[in-house]
Every structure is written in C-alpha cells, then in structure tokens.
ROTOR-870935 format. One record per residue: x, y, z of N, C-alpha, C in turn. Coordinates in pm, whole numbers, plus 50000, padded with zeros to 5 digits. Last residue first. Example, Ala and Ser with C-alpha at 12.3 -4.5 7.8 and 13.67 -1.06 7.14 Angstrom:
// ROTOR-870935
512854977550708513674989450714512905000350787;513194943150780512304955050780513204967050780;
//
This chain:
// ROTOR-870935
499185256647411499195266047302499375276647312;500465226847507500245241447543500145249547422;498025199847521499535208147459498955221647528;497465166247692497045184747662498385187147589;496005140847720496655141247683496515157947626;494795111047976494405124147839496015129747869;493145085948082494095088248038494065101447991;492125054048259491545071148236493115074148267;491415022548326492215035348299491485044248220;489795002848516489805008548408490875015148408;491274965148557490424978748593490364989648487;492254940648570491044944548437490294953348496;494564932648722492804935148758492364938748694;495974941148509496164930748543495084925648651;496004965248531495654956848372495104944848428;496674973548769495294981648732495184970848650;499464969348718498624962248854497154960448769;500664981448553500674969348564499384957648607;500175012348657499155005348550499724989048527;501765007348875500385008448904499745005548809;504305006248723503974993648795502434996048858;503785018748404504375020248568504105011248624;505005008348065504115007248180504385011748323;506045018347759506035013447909505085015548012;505815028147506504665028047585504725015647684;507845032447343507785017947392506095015547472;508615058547370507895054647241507185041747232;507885081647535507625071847583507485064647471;507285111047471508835107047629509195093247637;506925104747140507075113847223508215107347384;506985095046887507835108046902507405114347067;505295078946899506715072046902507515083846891;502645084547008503245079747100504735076347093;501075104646838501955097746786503095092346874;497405106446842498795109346897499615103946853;494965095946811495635106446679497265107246701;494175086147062494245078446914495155081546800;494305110247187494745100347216495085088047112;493705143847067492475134147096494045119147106;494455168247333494405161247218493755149947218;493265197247468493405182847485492985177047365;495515225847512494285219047418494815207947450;495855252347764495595240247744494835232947608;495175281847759496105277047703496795264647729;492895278347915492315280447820494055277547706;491775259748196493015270548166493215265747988;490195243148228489695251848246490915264848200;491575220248214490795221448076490325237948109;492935213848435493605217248303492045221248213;490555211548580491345219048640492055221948522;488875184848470488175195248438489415211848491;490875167148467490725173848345490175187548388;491265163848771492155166448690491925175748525;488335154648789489195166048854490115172248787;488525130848641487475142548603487515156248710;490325117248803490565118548646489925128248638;488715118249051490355121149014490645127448903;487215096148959486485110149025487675119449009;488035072948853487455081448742487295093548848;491325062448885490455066948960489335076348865;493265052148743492195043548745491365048948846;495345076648551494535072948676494095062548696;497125101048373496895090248368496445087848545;498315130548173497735125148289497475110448309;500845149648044500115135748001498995131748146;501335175747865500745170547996499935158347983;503815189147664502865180747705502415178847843;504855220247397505075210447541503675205447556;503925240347262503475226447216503875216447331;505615266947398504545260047309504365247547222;506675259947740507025263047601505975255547504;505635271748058506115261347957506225268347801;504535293748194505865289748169506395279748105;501795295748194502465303548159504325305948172;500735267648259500665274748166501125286248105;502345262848531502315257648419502125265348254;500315284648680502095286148605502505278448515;498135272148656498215281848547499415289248550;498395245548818498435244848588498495260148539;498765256848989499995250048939499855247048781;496055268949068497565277049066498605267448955;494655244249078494575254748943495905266048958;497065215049091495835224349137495845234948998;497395183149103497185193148995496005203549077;497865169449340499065176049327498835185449226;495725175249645496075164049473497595173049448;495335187849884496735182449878496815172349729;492755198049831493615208649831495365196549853;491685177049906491555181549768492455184949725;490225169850169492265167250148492475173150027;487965173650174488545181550291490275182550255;486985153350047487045166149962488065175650049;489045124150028488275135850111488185146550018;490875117049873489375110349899488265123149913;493745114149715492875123449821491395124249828;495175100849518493585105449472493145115249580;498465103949391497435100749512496465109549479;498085098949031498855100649154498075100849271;498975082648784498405074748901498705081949010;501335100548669501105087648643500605087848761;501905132648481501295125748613500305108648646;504695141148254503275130248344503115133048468;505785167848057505415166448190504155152348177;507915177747815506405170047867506875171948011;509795196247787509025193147649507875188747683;511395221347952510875211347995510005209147848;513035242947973513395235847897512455219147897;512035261348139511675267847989512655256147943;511845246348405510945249148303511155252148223;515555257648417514805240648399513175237348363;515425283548480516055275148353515545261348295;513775281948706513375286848580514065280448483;514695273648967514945264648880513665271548722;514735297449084516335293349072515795277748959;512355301549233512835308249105514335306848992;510385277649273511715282049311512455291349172;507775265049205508145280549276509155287249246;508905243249148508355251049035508395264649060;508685229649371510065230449311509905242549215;506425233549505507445243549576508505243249514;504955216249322504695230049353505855238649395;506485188949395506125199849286506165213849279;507995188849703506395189649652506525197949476;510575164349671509815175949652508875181049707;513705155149539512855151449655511885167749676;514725142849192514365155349294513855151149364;516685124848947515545123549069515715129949156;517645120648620518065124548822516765125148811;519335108748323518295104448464518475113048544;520885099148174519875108248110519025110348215;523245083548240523575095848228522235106548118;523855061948410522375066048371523145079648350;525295030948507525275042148388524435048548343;525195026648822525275023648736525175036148629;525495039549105525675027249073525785016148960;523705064649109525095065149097526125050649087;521405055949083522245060148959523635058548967;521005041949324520895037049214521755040949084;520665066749458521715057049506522045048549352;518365081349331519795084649317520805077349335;516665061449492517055063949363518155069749313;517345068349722517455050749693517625054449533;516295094249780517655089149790517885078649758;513945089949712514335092449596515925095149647;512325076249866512515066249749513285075049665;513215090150102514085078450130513555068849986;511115112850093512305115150052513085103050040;508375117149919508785104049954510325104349925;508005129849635507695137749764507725130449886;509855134449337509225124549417509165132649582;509955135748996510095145849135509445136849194;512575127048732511845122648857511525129048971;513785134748464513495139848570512545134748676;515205120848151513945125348225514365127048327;516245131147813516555132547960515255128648053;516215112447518515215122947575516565116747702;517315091347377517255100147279516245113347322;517425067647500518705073847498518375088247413;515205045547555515275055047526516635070647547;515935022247801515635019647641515195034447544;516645039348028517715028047967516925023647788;514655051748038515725061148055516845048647960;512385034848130512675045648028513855049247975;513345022048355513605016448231513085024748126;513335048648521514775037748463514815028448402;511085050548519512015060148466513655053348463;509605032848653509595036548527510145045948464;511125031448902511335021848826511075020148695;510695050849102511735056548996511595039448876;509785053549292510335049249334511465046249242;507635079549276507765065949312509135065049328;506785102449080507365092049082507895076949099;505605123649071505465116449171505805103649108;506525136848727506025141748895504555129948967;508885134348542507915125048566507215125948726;509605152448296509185153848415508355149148401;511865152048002510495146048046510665150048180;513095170547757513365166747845511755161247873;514895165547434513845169547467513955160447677;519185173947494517985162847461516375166947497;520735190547598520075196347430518865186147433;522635182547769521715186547823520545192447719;523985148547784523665157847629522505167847712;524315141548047526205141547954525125150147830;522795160548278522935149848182524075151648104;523895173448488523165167648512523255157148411;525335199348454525745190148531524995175548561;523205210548277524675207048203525375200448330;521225215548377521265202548307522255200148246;522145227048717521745230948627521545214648546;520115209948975520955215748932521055220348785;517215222449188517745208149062518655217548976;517125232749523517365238049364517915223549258;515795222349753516915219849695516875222249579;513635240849974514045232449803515455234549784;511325240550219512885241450211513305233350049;508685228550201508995241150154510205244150171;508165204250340508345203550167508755216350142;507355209350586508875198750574509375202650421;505365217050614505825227850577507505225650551;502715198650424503795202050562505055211850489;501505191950178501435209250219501685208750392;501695165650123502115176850035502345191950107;501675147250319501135154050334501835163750256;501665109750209502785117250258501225132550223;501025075650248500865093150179501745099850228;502195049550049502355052550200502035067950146;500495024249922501295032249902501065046750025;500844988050000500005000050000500885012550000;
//
C-alpha cells in the first residue's frame, strides 16, 4: 500500500534547487520529460535505459525513494536520469529552477494520490495555481500527460487543466506515441497492477498553446 505523505507540511517548503542540466545529463540539448510523483523511479529507469534520445526527471515527495534512487544512479550508467525530493509545487516556485521549466518538452502525472476527502483536495498535486504557472511557463506545444484508474480524480484533473484556456486536449488515438517521452509505451507498475485487475484507465493528453 502506498504510504501518503502530506504535500502541504511545511517539511516540503525548504528546496533543493535541481541543478543546472549541464551538470546533470552528459547531452543537456535532449527533449526533456518530468515524471512528477514518481515513486520509486522504476519507470524512469527503464525509460531512461531503452530511450537514449530524451533526459527525464523524477520529482518524488517520499524523501528515502528518491535517495534510493539516486543511490541507484550513481551505481550504474544513467547519464539521462536524476531524481528531485519535493512537493512539485514548491520546486516550480523556486525561482532558481526557471532555467529548467523553459526547457521542459512534457510533463506526466502517472496514478497520483487521489485524496478522497474533499477536505484533502487541496493536497492532489494538479491544482489550478499550478496548471496556470504551468501554463504560463512552459514552452509551446510542450505536454501534459495525465493518467489514473480513479474516474472522480481523472474528472478533477481534466476539468482543472481544461479550464486554463492555454491548454488543448488532444484526441489520444491521433497521437503519435513514438515521438514522444515514451515510444515503447512502458508501463508504471500501478498501471501493471490496474491491467492486470482488468480495471479501468483514464488517460488524456494536453499541449500548450
């Protein structure tokens, strides 16, 4: 069971600035991916290993999976990979990591905690503040992939991006999954699970215009 953590303790508001991407990846030119909440990093390292031709970024708010992760790298040859300990939000804040939005191509949010309560709402991780910096700091045509098996979630989610007007949601079918973060259309280990209980998924897919 996946352990919560309280986005909005005030533990998350001290940020470690993500360094520049010229210390970071050996090609810092590559389209980049941010994969926010992460886990534990396992779909980003086999991303990362069968796709040499993008950087991705792991923000994870679960500090001891993303020191394990890093541990990891540094253990083997990942020179398209790091992994941030976070809240989103407060990384995005940080005015010190601007460089690193205006280079961002996509952004996922794979399966992230649903927050039941209406009372907890305010701790999902897509709020309307955060899509409408989003929106006004990403670069045009950049992505927002979402993904859930929670339909109440899902129809949160959209309806929060959809409402910020320099959002268009593409139609999924049309997409061309082999130019984008993910050509293999790997799996996270939650949509593993989800298939594998023949649950549903709820998916979409925005550009910035």
């Amino acid at each position: 069971m996946r352990q919560h953590v309280n986005p909005l303790s005030k533990h998350f508001f001290e940020i470690d600035p993500i360094p520049p991407l010229n210390k970071v990846f050996e090609n810092p030119k590559l389209p980049l991916h941010l994969d926010i909440g992460c886990a534990s990093g396992d779909f980003l390292f086999e991303l990362s290993l069968k796709n040499k031709n993008w950087n991705y970024i792991g923000i994870e708010i679960r500090e001891k999976l993303v020191l394990n992760a890093n541990l990891k790298i540094k253990n083997k040859e990942f020179n398209n990979l790091y992994f941030s300990f976070g809240n989103a939000n407060n990384i995005f804040d940080d005015p010190k990591n601007k460089p690193l939005i205006n280079s961002i191509t996509s952004i996922s949010f794979n399966f992230p905690d649903p927050w039941f309560k209406k009372k907890h709402h305010k701790r999902r991780v897509i709020q309307p503040k955060f899509i409408n910096f989003l929106s006004n700091s990403m670069q045009k045509r950049s992505l927002i992939f979402i993904k859930t098996d929670v339909k109440e979630l899902f129809e949160y989610m959209e309806l929060t991006i959809s409402e910020c007007i320099n959002f268009q949601k593409l139609a999924n079918q049309d997409f061309r999954f082999n130019e984008s973060f993910n050509p293999n259309k790997i799996q996270t280990n939650r949509e593993k699970y989800v298939i594998f209980n023949q649950l549903k998924i709820y998916e979409s897919i925005y550009m910035k215009i």
